[in-house]
N, C-alpha and C positions, 0 to 999 in steps of 0.2 A: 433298374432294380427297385422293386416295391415295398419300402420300410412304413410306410404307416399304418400296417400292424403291429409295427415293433413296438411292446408293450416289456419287453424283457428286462432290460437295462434298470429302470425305476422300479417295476416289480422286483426285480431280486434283492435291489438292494432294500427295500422298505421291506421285506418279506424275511427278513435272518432268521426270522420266529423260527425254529420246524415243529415238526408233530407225527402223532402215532397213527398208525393204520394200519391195517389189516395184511398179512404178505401173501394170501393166497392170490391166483392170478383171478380178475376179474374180466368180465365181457371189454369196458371199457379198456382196460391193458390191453386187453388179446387184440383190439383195434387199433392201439397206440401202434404196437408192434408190426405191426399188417403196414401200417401209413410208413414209417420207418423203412421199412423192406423196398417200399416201393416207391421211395425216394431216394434210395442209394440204387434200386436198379435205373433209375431217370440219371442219376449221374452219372453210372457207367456211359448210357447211352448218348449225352450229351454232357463230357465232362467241363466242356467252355461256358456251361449255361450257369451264369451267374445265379441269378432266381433258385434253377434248382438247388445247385449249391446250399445257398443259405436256406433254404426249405427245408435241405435233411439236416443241417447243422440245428440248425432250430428243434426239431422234431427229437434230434437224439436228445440237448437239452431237456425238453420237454419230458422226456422218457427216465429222467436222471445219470444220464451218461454225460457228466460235464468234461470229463477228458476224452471220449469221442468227439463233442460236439466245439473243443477246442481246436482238435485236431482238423478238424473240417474248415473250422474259420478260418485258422493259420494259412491254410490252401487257399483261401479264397483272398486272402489278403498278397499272393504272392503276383494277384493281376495288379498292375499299378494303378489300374480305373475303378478301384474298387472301391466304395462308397464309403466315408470313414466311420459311420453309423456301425460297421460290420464290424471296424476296431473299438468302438466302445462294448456292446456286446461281448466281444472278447476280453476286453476289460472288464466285465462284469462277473464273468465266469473265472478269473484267474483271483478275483475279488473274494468271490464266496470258498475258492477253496483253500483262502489264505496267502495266498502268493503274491502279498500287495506289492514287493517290489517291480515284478512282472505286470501287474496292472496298473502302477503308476507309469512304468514306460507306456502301456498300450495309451494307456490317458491320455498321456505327454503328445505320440506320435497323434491322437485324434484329434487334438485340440490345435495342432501345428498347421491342419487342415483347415484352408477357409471355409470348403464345404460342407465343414460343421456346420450347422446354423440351429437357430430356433428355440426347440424344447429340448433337443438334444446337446446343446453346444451346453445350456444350464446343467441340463444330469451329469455331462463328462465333467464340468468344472465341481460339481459339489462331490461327487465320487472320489476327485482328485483332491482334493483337501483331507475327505479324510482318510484314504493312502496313504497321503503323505504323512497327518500323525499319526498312522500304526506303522507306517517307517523307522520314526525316530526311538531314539536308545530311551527317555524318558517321555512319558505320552501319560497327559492330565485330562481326561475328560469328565463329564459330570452334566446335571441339569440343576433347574432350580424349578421348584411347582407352588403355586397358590392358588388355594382352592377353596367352596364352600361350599357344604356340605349340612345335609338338611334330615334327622333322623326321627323313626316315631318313638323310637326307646331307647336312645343311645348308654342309658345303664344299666338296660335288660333287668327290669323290672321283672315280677312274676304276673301273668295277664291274667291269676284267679284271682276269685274272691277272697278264698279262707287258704291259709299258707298254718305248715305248721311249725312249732316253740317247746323242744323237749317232747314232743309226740303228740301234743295238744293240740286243736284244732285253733287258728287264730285269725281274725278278719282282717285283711290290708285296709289299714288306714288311708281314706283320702292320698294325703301328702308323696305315698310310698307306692302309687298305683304309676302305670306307665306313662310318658309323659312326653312331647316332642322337642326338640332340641334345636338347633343353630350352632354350627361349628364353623370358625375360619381356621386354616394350615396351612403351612409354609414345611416344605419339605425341601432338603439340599441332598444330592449325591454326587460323591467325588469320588472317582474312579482313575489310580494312579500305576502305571506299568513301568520298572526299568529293567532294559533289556539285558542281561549278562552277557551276551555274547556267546555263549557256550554251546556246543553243538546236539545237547540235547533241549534247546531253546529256553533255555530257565531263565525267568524272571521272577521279581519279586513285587509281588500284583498286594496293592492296598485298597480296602474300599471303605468310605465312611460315608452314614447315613445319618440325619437328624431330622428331626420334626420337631413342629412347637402346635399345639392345639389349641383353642382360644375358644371356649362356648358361652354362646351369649347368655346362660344362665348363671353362669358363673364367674364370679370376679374376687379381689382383694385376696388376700395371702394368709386369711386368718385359717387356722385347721378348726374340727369340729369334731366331737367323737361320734355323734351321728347325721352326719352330712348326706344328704340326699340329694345332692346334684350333681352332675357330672364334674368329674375334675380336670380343671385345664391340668395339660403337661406339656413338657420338654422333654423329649428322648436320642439317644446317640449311641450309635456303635463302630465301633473302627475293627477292622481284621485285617490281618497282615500276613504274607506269608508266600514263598519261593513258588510257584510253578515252575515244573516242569514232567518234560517226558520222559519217560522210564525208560523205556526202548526205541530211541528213533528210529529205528531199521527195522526191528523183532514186532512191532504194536506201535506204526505213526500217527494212530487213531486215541490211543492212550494220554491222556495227560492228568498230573496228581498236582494236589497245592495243599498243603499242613497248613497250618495258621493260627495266628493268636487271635481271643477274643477278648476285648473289653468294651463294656459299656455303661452306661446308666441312666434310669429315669426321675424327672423330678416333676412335683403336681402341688397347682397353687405354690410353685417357687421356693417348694423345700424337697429336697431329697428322699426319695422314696426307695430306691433300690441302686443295686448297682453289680453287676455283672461280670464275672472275668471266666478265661476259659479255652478252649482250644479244639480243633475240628480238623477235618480233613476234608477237601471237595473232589471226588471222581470225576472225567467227563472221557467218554470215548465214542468217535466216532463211526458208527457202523459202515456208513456209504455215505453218499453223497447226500442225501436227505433221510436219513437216518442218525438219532443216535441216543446215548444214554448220560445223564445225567445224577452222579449220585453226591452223598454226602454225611457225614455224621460230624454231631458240633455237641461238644460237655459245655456247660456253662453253670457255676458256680453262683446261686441266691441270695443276697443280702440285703436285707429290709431294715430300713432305717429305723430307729422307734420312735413315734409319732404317736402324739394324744390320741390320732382317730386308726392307730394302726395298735392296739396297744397289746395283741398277739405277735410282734415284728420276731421278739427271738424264736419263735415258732417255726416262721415261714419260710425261712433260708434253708439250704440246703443245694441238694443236685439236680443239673436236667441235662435227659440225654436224649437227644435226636437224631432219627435214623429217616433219611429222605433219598427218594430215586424215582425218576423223570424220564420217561420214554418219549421222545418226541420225533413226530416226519412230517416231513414238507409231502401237501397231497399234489399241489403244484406250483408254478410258481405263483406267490401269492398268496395263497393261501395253505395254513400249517395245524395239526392237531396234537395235542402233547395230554399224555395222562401223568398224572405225579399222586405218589404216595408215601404217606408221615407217620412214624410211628414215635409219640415220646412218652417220656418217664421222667415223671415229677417227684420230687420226694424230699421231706419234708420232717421236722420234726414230733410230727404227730402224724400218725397211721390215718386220718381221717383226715388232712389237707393233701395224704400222698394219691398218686391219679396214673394210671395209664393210659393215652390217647394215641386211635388211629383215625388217619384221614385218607383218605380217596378224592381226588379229584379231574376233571377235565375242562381241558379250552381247546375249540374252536376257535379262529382268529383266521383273518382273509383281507385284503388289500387289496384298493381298485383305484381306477381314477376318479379325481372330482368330477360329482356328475351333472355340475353345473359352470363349470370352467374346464375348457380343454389343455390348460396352462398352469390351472392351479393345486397342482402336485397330486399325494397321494393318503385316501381315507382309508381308516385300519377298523375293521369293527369285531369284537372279543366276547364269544360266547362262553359260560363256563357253570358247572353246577357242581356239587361237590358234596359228601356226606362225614360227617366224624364223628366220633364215639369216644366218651370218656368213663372210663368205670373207677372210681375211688375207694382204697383198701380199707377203710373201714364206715361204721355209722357214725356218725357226727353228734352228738351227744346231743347241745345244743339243737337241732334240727328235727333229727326221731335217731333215738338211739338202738333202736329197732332194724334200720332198714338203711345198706350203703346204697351212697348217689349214683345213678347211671344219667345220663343225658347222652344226646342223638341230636347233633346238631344237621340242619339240612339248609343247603345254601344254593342260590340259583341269581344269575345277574346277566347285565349285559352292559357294555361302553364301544364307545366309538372314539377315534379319537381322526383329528380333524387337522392335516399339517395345514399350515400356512404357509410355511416356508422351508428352508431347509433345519432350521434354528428352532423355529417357534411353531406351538401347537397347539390346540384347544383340548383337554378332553371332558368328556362326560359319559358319566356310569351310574345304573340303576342295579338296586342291590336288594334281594330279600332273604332273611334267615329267618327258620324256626327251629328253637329247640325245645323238645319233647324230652321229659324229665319222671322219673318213677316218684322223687317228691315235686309237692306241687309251686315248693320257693324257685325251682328252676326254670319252668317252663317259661319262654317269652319267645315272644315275635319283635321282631323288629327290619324296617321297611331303612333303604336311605337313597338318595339322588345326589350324586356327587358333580361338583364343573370345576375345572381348573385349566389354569392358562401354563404352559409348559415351557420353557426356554432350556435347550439344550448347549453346551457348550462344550 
């Protein structure tokens, strides 16, 4: 039996990403299907033939029939000679449709096998680790990222010459023109689940996020009322809150999570805002590589009052966001997802209040390193994206004539580079322009990000 095209096991699991596509049948489907057809007629014909076996098990896979192409391995697993490479596989498919108890047993029985060997014996054993914590009743995972990060305009300067002041035309000074930057970050995510036990699978899922930004133009703690450099900060957010499914039987594709929101930001090491609020996350499954993602999150605005903030009881207020994420796997490996945002800012003045929508897509695909046959798997992440903010009135200060519209357009690429199971490199190149009806909005700005990733 010939497994060294077996490419599935490390694929699926580096591959969770899914994404969107198109549902009409295409030429390439109508061939899927045709290969399909004509490897369960080879089974009939020959149902002891091991190879074919796993050829159509594979292929229905392929096709997105992960509980046909379970059904297929299971039979092939009832030969006692059967390669244990076929129980990881089946481990892997029992993996992505949630059933890690049923994949840790398969893990378990592959790994029992000395026959395992190699690159395989590695994938069953990191596979099997983490079964085992989405097994347990409390399950902490998280990473930790350090990165730097290199921009031409990190405070989106205006890239004209003449900006205007109450309607006036005004010349950017020297000092105030765009400028390039040096940023180091340290970003942590803690990601907490405990299980309730309860038969519509509720848990109560917490996640917190924090960054600290460090740019090398900026230092010490004093504030400024007209500060022209970027501001280090410090940001955090914790959300908490029950998942579960609504109908296990009626909609097992369905699952809902309510949740609290609190957070806060601080720059140059004083208090800038601070966050509280509450949301709601959809997610339903359509198929097997299909599905929908949605969400709405209220979050309540509070701005400290600071020498260089000295509009703060102005800027508080509501924000409300409304987000949904279409995403399929095109196969394994590779996955397309579109997502779009719609928020509502508001604010105590009718000219800091904002409507914004966004649109966006990623491409993203998985292979092996293609300079080690051993050393794991590279993720590379296409994505471009456009958004629109229109603000309810003119801005007095600014041109009291004329409200803001901006058109932001975004287009990037990264790659990220495992090392290991743990550890990972990545690096992203990023360009945005926003195009503005005044001319204080308009800016470019370019950045090249690298960071060293550790997962736990």
């Amino acid at each position: 039996m010939d497994f060294r095209i077996s490419r599935l096991a490390p694929v699926a699991v580096v591959a969770l990403t899914a994404g969107t596509a198109a549902f009409a049948q295409t030429p390439a489907v109508t061939d899927l299907d045709r290969q399909v057809n004509e490897a369960f007629q080879q089974v009939l014909r020959n149902p002891g033939n091991a190879d074919a076996g796993l050829n159509y098990a594979r292929l229905l896979v392929q096709d997105g029939n992960y509980e046909g192409g379970i059904a297929a391995m299971e039979r092939l697993l009832l030969d006692p000679a059967a390669h244990p490479a076929v129980r990881l596989e089946l481990a892997v498919l029992y993996y992505r449709l949630g059933s890690y108890a049923m994949a840790e047993s398969q893990l378990t029985q592959a790994l029992d096998n000395p026959a395992l060997t190699g690159a395989y014996r590695t994938q069953a054993e990191a596979l099997l680790r983490d079964t085992r914590e989405r097994n347990r009743i409390s399950q902490l995972d998280g990473s930790v990222m350090i990165g730097l990060r290199v921009q031409s305009n990190p405070s989106a300067r205006s890239d004209r010459d003449v900006v205007l002041a109450s309607g006036l035309p005004l010349a950017v000074p020297g000092p105030l023109r765009p400028r390039s930057d040096t940023d180091v970050q340290a970003t942590l995510r803690l990601d907490h689940r405990y299980d309730l036990g309860t038969q519509n699978e509720a848990a109560i899922v917490s996640s917190l996020v924090a960054q600290v930004v460090k740019y090398s133009s900026s230092s010490g703690s004093q504030l400024s009322l007209n500060q022209t450099d970027p501001y280090n900060y410090a940001l955090a957010e914790l959300t908490s809150g029950i998942r579960f499914k609504p109908s296990a039987i009626g909609a097992p594709g369905l699952t809902l999570r309510p949740h609290l929101i609190l957070g806060g930001i601080q720059s140059q090491g004083h208090r800038l805002l601070d966050t509280y609020g509450a949301g709601v996350d959809v997610g339903y499954v359509i198929d097997e590589r299909t599905r929908i993602d949605a969400g709405y999150e209220y979050r309540q605005f509070d701005y400290a009052t600071r020498v260089d903030v000295p509009n703060a009881s102005l800027l508080g207020g509501p924000d409300n966001l409304f987000r949904v994420r279409l995403s399929r796997e095109l196969s394994p490996g590779s996955a397309l997802s579109g997502e779009l945002r719609s928020r509502f800012h508001r604010t105590d003045r009718d000219f800091y209040d904002y409507d914004a929508y966004e649109a966006r897509v990623t491409y993203a695909f998985s292979y092996a390193n293609p300079f080690a046959s051993d050393g794991g798997f590279w993720t590379t992440s296409i994505w471009g994206g456009a958004l629109q903010r229109h603000y309810q009135a003119a801005d007095p200060a600014v041109d009291p004539s004329k409200r803001r519209r901006d058109t932001e357009w975004r287009l990037g690429v990264g790659n990220t580079f495992a090392l290991t199971t743990a550890w990972s490199v990545l690096v992203q190149l990023e360009r945005i322009e926003t195009d503005a009806n005044l001319p204080n909005y308009r800016n470019k700005n370019s950045s090249l990000f690298g960071a060293v990733n550790y997962r736990f």
